[in-house]
C-alpha positions in Angstrom: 0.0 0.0 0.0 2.7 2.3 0.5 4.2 4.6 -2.7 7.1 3.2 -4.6 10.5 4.9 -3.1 11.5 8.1 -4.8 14.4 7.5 -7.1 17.6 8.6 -6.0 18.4 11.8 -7.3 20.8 13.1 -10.4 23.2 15.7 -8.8 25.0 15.9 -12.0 22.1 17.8 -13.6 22.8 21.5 -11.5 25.1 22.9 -9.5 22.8 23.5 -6.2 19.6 21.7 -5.3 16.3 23.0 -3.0 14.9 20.3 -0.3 11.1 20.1 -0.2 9.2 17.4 1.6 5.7 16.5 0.6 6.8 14.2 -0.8 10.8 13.9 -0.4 12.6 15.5 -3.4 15.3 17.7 -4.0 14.9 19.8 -6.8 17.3 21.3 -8.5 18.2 25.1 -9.1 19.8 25.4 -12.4 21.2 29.5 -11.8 21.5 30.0 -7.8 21.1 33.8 -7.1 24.3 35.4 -5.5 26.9 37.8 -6.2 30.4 37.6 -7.0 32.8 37.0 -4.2 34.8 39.9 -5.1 31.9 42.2 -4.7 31.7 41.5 -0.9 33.0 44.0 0.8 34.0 44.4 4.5 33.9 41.0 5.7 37.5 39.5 4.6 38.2 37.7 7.9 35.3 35.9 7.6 35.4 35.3 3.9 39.1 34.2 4.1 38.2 31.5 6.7 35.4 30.4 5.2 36.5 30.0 1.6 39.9 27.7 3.1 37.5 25.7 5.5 35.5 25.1 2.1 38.3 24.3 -0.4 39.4 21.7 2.3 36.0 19.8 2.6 35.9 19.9 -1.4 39.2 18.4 -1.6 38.0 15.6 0.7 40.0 17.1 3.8 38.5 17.4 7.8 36.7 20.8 7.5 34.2 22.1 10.1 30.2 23.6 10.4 30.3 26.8 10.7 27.6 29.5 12.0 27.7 33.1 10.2 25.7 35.1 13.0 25.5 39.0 13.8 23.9 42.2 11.9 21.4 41.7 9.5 21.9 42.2 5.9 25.7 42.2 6.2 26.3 39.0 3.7 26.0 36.5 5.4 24.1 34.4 3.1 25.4 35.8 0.1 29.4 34.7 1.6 27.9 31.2 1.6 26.4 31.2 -2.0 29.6 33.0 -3.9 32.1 30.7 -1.6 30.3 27.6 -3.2 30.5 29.3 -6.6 34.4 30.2 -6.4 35.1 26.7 -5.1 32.7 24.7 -7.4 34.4 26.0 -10.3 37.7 24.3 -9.3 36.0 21.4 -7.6 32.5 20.2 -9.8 31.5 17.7 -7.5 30.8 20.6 -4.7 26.8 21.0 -4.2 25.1 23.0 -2.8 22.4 21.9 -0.9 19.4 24.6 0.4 17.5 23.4 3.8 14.6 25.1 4.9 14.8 25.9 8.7 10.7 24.2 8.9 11.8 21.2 6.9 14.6 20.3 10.0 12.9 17.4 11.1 13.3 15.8 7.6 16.7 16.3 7.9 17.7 12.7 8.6 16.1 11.3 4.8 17.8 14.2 3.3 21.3 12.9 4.5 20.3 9.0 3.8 19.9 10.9 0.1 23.4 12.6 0.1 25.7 9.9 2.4 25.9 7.5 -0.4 26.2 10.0 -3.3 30.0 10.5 -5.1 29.7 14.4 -4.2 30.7 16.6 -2.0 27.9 18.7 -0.1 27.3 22.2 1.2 24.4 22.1 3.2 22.5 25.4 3.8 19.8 26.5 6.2 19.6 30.2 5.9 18.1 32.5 9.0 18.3 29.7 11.9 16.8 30.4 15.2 14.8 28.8 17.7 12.1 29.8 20.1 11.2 29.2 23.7 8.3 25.8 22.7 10.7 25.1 19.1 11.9 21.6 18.9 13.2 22.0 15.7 16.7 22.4 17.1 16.8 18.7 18.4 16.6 17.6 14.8 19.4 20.3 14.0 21.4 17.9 15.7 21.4 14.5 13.0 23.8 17.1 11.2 26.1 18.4 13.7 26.1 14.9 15.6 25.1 12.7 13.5 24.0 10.0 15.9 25.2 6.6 15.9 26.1 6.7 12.3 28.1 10.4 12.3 27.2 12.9 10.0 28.2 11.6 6.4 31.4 12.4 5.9 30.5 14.0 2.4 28.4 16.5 3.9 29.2 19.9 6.1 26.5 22.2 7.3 26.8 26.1 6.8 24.0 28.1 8.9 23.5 31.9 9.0 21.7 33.3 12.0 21.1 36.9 13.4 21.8 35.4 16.6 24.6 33.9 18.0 23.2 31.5 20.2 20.4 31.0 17.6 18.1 31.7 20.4 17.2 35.6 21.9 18.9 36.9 24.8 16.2 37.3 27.0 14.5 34.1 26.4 18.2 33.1 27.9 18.4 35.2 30.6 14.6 34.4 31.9 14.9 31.0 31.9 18.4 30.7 33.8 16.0 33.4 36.0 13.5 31.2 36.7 14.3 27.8 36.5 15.7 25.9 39.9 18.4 24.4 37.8 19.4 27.6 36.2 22.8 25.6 34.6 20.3 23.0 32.6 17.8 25.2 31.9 19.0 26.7 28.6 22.1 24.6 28.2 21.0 22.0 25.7 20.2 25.0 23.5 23.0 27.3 23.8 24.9 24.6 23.6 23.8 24.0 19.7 25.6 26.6 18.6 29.1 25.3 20.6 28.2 22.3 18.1 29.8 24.7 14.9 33.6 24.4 14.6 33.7 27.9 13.5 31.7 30.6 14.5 32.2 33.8 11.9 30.6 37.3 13.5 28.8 39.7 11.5 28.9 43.1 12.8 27.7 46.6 11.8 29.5 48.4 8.7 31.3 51.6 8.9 30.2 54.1 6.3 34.0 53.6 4.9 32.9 50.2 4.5 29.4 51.1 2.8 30.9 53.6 0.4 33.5 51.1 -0.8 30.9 48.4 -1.1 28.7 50.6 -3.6 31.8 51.8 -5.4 32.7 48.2 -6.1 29.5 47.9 -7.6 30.2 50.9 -9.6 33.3 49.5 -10.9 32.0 45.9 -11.7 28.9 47.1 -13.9 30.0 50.2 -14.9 28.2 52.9 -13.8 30.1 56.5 -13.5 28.9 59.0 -11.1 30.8 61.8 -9.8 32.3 61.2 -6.4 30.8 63.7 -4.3 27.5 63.0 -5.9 27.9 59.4 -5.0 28.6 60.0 -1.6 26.0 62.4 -0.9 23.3 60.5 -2.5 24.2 57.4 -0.4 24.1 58.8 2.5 21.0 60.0 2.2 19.5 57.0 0.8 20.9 55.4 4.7 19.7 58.0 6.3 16.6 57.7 5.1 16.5 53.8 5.6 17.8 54.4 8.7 20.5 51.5 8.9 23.3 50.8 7.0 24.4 47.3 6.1 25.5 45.4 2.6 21.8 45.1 2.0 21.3 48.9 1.7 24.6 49.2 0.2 22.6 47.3 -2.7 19.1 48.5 -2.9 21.1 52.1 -3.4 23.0 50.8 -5.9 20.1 49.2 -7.7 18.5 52.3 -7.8 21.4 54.1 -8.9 22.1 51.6 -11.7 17.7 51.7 -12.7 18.4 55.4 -13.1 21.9 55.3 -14.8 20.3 52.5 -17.9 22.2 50.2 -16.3 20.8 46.5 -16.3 21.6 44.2 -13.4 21.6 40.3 -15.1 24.4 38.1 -14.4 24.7 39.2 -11.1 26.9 36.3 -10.0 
């Protein structure tokens, strides 16, 4: 009575694939949306150590999870998407593999799919975090643990999360409040995040650092604005946003390139 097993997937049809569950399938994603690695700006600690831990685990060498937390809209996910691009073009058996922080307790058929495959595999959950009632971090652990079997050795997981602990502060703070163990009450959690080999911070940019970031996209698409009326306008346009991150960096250059007859394809 019960549906014929899904074939095992063809991972040589796209470089990056999407995991869905109802039913099981990994479809995959043909042209993944990112920019170039050179066009990040600001964050070269973190994309340094990132891109060696990466080369490593494509070249079949011990390489670790790691957790990009801190400031929204400061690359985090973007890092992980143009990492996999500079290092899939110089290893082709590098996937990338897109995990939807919902889809966690499915986590365990997803790996059965990948442990036996002849690739190497980046596996991405994007945004992570947990709340006070969530169980979903218990299943987080098949991947950083790997239970009885160990995480495949194929497979390393990359998770981006505005928070370091991947739960809030004061959730932490009011349970070690209020519980009578205060030690265990938040400790299974908090200790998720110890679970990442590298942890890569995220903090807020300098306006050095969002000026150079839209210059560099005014050098790679070729738009020409003169200097002081590319500094002023930017700073208004994060003044008005009031914020200023590699996010807004980008929605002001998009703008800028919309009214400059620029067009934005091949963005990668």
């Amino acid at each position: 009575m019960a549906p014929a097993p899904l074939p095992a997937p063809d991972f040589s049809v796209a470089p990056a694939f999407v995991w869905h569950v109802g039913p099981d399938r990994l479809e995959p994603v043909a042209r993944v949306n990112r920019v170039g690695l050179g066009l990040l700006v600001g964050i070269d600690r973190a994309r340094d150590t990132l891109l060696e831990n990466t080369r490593r685990f494509a070249a079949g060498f011990g390489a670790n999870n790691a957790l990009l937390w801190g400031s929204r809209g400061m690359g985090k996910s973007s890092l992980v998407k143009a990492i996999h691009a500079e290092v899939e073009a110089e290893q082709p058996a590098l996937k990338l593999v897109e995990l939807q922080r919902e889809d966690l307790p499915s986590v365990g058929r997803l790996l059965g799919h990948l442990r036996g495959a002849p690739y190497r595999f980046l596996l991405f959950c994007d945004d992570l975090s947990f709340s006070h009632d969530d169980q979903h971090y218990k299943s987080l652990k098949a991947v950083l643990d790997g239970g009885i079997e160990g995480r495949p050795e194929n497979v390393v997981l990359y998770a981006t999360s505005n928070r370091r602990h991947l739960m809030p502060r004061d959730m932490i703070e009011n349970e070690r409040s209020s519980a009578i163990n205060p030690s265990e009450a938040v400790e299974e959690k908090v200790s998720l995040s110890d679970r990442f080999g590298l942890w890569l911070g995220f903090h807020p940019c300098t306006q050095d650092d969002y000026l150079a970031m839209i210059g560099r996209y005014c050098e790679a698409y070729g738009v020409t604005v003169d200097p002081e009326v590319l500094r002023a306008e930017a700073i208004e346009w994060q003044a008005t946003r009031g914020s200023r991150s590699g996010r807004v960096a980008w929605q002001f250059f998009t703008d800028l390139a919309g009214r400059h007859g620029v067009r934005l394809e091949g963005a990668s």
